[in-house]
C-alpha positions as CSV (number, residue, x, y, z in Angstrom):
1,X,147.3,112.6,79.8
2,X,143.5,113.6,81.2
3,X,142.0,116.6,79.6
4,X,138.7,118.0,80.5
5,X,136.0,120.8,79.5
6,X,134.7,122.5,80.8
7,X,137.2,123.0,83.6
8,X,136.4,120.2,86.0
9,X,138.7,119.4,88.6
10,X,139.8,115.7,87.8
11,X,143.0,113.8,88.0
12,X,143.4,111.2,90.5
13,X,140.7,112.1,93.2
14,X,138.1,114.1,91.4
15,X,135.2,116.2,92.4
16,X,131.4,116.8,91.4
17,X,128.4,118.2,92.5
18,X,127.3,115.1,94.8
19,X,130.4,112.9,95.4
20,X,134.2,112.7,95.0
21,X,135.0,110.4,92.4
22,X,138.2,108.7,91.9
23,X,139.3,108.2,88.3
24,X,142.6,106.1,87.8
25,X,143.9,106.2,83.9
26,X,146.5,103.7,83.0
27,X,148.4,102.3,80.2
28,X,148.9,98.7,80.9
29,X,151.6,97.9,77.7
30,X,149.7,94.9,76.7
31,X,150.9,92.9,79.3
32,X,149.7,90.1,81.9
33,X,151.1,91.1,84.8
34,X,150.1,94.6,84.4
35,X,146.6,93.5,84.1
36,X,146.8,91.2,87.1
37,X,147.8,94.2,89.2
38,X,145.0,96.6,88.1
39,X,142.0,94.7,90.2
40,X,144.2,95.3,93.7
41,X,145.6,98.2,92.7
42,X,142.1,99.6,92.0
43,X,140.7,98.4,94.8
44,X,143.5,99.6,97.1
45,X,143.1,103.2,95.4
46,X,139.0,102.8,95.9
47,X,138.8,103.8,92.1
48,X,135.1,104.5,90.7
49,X,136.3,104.8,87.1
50,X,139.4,102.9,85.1
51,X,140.4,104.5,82.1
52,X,142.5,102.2,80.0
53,X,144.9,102.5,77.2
54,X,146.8,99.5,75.6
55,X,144.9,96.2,78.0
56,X,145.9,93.1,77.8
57,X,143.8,91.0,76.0
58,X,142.9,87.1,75.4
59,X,140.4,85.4,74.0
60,X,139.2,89.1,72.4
61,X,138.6,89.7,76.6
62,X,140.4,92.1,78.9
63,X,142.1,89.1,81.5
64,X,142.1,89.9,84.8
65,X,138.7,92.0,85.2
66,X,136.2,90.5,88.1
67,X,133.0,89.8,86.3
68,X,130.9,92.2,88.1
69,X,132.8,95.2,86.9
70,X,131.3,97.3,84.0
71,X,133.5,97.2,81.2
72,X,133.7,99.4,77.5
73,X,136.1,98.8,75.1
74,X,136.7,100.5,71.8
75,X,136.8,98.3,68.6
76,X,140.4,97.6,68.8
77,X,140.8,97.0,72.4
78,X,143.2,99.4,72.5
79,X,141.0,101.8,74.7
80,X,138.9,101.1,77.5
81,X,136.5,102.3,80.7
82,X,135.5,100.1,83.4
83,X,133.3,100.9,86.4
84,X,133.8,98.8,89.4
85,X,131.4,100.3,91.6
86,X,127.4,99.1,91.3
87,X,126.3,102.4,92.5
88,X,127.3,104.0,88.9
89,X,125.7,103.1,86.1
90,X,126.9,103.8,82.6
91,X,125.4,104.8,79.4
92,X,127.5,103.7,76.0
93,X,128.2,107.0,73.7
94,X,130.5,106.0,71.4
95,X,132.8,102.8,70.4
96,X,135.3,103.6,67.9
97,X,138.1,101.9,66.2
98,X,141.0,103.7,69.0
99,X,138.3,105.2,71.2
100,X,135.6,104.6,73.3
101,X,133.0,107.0,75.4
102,X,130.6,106.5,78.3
103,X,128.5,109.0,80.1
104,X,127.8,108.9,83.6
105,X,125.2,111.0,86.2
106,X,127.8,112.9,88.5
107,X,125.7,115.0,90.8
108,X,123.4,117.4,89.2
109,X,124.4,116.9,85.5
110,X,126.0,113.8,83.3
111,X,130.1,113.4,82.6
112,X,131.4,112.1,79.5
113,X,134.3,109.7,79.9
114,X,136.9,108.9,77.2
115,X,139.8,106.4,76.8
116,X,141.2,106.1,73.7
117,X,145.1,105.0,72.5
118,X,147.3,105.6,69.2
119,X,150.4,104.3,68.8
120,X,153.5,106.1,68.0
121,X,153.9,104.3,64.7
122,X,149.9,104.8,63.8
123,X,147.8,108.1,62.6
124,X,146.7,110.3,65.6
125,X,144.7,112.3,63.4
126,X,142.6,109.1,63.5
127,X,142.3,109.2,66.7
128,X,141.8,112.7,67.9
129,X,139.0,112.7,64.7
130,X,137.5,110.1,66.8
131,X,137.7,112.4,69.9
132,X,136.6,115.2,67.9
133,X,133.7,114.0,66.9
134,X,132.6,112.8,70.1
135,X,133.3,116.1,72.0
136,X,131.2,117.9,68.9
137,X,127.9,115.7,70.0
138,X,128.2,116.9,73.3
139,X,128.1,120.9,73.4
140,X,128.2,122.5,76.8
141,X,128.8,118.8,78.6
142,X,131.2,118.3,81.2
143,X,133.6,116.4,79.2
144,X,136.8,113.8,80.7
145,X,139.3,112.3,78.4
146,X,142.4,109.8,79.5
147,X,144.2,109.1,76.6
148,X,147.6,108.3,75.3
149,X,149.0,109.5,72.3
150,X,152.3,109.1,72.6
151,X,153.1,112.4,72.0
152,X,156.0,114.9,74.0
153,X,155.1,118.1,75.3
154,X,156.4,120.5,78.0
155,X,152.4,121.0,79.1
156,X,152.0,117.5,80.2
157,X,156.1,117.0,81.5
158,X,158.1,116.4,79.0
159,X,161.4,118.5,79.0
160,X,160.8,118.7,75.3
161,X,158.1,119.0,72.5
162,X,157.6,116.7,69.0
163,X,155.2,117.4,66.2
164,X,153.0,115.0,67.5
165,X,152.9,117.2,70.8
166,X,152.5,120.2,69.1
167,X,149.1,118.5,67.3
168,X,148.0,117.4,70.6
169,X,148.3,121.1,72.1
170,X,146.7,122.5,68.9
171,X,143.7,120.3,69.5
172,X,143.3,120.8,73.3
173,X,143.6,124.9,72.3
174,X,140.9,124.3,69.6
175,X,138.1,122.7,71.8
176,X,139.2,124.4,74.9
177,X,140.3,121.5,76.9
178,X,142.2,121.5,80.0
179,X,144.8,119.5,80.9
180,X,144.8,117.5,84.4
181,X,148.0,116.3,84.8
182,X,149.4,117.3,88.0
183,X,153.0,118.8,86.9
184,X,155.3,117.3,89.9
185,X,153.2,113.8,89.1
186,X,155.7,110.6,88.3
187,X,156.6,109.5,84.4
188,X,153.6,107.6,83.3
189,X,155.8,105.8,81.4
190,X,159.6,103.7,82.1
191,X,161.5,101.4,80.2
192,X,164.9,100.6,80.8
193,X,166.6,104.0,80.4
194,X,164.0,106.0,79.7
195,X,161.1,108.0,80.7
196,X,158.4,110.1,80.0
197,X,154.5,111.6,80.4
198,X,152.9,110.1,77.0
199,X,149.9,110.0,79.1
């Protein structure tokens, strides 16, 4: 799911002040061969900004990542941003245990970016205290956030709603988020017989 404040028109091909920039957020599922697809895949989409949930990594090292590409994780490595383009640079905000936070100049004014994870089985409070607290250091900043929290909720796709969803929506109402996610979009997420928008 991507969520923004104040209303900035992100998803897919965003745009600011100076430039169009092209954000792609992905879970990868901890695997290889999704992490050997992301440097074509970025490439092919001309992305400016990767926001990763759930990388695979080796040797305590995203695999897979060309050397000259920018790259944030949050303490777990369960959350990252990566900038592939030289003409952005990146300021470090925040590096949490499920969360990380960069800020970049985006036409007249800076952007935070956030990527952070929680699994199903984990706390989300955890994590959206993380994002809280983050979004609280920044009043009045354009704000983006890519995140999965592996929650269900008709906002973001989902033909139904869990508690967890219902969290999620009562934090996005609470700092005035908006959400991104284009509603005839694909399931972010398939596994054998199922499907669904977690992101």
């Amino acid at each position: 799911m991507s969520i923004s404040t104040p209303p900035v028109s992100f998803n897919k091909v965003s745009s600011t002040c100076l430039k169009t920039l092209k954000v792609l957020q992905i879970n990868l599922g901890r695997t290889k061969a999704a992490n050997d697809t992301l440097h074509p895949t970025s490439d092919k989409l001309q992305s400016d900004l990767l926001l990763l949930q759930e990388p695979y990594i080796y040797d305590s090292q995203i695999k897979g990542i060309p050397q000259s590409w920018s790259i944030f994780n949050s303490i777990s490595n369960k959350a990252a941003v990566i900038i592939p383009s030289r003409q952005f640079h990146a300021a470090l905000i925040s590096c949490k245990q499920n969360t990380v936070a960069v800020k970049i100049q985006t036409g007249q004014q800076p952007t935070t970016f956030i990527s952070a994870y929680s699994s199903p089985y984990s706390n989300k409070q955890e994590t959206l205290l993380e994002i809280q607290e983050i979004i609280s250091s920044l009043p009045r900043e354009k704000i983006f956030i890519g995140v999965d929290l592996n929650d269900h909720n008709t906002l973001w796709g989902y033909s139904d709603v869990n508690s967890r969803g219902t969290a999620i929506e009562e934090f996005i109402l609470a700092n005035n988020l908006f959400i991104n996610n284009s509603s005839d979009a694909p399931p972010t997420f398939t596994r054998n017989s199922s499907k669904g928008w977690p992101d």
